[in-house]
Structures are given as structure tokens and as C-alpha cells.
C-alpha positions as CSV (number, residue, x, y, z in Angstrom):
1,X,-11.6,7.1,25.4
2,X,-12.5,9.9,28.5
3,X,-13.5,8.8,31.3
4,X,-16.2,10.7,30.4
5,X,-17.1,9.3,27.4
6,X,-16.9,5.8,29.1
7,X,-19.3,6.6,32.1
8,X,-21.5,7.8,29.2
9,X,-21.6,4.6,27.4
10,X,-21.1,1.5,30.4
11,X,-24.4,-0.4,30.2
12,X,-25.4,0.8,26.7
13,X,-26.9,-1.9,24.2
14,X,-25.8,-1.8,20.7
15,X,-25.3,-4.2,17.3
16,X,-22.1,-5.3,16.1
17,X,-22.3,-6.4,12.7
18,X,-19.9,-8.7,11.4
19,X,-19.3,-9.6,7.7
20,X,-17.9,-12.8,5.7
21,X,-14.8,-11.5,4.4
22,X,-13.2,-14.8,3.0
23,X,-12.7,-18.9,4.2
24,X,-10.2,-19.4,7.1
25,X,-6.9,-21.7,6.8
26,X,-8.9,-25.0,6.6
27,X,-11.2,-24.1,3.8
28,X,-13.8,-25.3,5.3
29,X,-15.2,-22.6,7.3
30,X,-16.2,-18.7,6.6
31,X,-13.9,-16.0,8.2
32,X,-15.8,-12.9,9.6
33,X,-15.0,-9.6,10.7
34,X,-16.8,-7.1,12.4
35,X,-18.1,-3.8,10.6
36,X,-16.3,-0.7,12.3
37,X,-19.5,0.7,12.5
38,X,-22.2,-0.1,15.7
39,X,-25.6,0.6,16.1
40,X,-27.3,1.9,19.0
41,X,-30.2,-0.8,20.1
42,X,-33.0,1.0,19.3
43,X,-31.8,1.2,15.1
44,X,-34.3,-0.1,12.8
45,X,-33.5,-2.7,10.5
46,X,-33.6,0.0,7.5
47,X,-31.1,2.2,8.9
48,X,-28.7,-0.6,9.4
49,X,-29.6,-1.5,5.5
50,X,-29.2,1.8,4.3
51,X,-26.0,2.6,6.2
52,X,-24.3,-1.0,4.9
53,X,-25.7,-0.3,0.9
54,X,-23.8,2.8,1.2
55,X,-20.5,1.1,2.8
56,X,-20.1,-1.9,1.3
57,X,-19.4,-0.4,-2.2
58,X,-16.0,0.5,-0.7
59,X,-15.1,-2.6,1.5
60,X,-12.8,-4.6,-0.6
61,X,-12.6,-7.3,2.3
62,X,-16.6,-8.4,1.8
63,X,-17.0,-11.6,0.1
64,X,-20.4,-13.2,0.2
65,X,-19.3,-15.6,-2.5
66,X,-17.9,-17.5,0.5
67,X,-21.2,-18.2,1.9
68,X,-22.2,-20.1,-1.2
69,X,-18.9,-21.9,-1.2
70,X,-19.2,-23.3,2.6
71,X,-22.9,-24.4,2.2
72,X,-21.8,-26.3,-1.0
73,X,-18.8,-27.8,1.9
74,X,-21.8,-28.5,4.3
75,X,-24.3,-30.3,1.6
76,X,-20.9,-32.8,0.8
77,X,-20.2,-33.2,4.4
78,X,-23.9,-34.3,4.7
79,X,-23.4,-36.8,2.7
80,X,-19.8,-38.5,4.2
81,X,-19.1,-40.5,7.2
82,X,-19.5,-38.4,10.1
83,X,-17.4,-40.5,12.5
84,X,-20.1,-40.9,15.3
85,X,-20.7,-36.6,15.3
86,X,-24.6,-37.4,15.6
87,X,-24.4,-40.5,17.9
88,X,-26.8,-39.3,21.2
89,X,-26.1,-39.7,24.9
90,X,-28.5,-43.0,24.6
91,X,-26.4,-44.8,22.0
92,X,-23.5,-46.7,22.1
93,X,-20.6,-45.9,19.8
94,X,-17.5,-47.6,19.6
95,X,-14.3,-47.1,17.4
């Protein structure tokens, strides 16, 4: 980047999209990256649409099948022994 370019965008305000793009190690948890494409702060939510309809085609690394599979991991979570995860400040909790 110039040092041109870079005075030119310092302080600018601008979208990064990420995308699921598969489960991490653990299973348990969606893996994102971000879209090599940003969006100036002033896009509207259309442009962003219509620019990702036209992308996403192409990007063999998307895989919102994942978000159905980590909900389904968060409903049977729900349901398990959480260890004391939701035990407040004014509780006592001991092991």
C-alpha cells in the first residue's frame, strides 16, 4: 500500500464480512473467515446482498450447513450438565 493510498483510507469505516466455512478441531464450534471483499460504511444492505449472490456461487470454502450442525450441538448441550456455567455471582457453587 502507498503511503498515499494509506493517508487516504486511516479513519475510514467499513464492513468486513465473515462467512462459516466449516467446524473447527473440536467439532463443536463454527470456523469463519472473512470475505476478501469490504464495504464502505455507507453500503446498503442490498448491495452487500447482491454483491455476495454473485460471489458465493464460486466460494467452495462456504458451508452454511455448519450452522445447522452447531445449533443442533447447542440444543444437546442445553440439555447436559453444565458444570456450574450458569451459577451467578450470588450463588454458591462448590465441586
Amino acid at each position: 500500500m502507498t503511503p498515499e493510498l494509506f493517508e487516504r483510507v486511516v479513519g475510514t469505516e467499513f464492513y468486513r464480512v465473515s462467512y462459516v466455512s466449516g467446524m473447527k478441531q473440536d467439532g463443536l464450534k463454527a470456523r469463519y473467515r472473512d470475505w476478501n471483499r469490504i464495504f464502505l460504511k455507507d453500503a446498503t444492505v442490498e448491495e452487500m446482498q447482491d454483491a455476495w449472490a454473485r460471489t458465493v456461487v464460486k466460494m467452495k470454502s462456504y458451508t452454511p450447513d455448519v450452522i445447522d450442525e452447531v445449533q443442533a450441538t447447542k440444543e444437546s448441550e442445553d440439555t447436559s450438565f453444565n458444570h456450574g456455567a450458569n451459577v451467578t455471582n450470588s450463588e454458591e457453587f462448590e465441586l
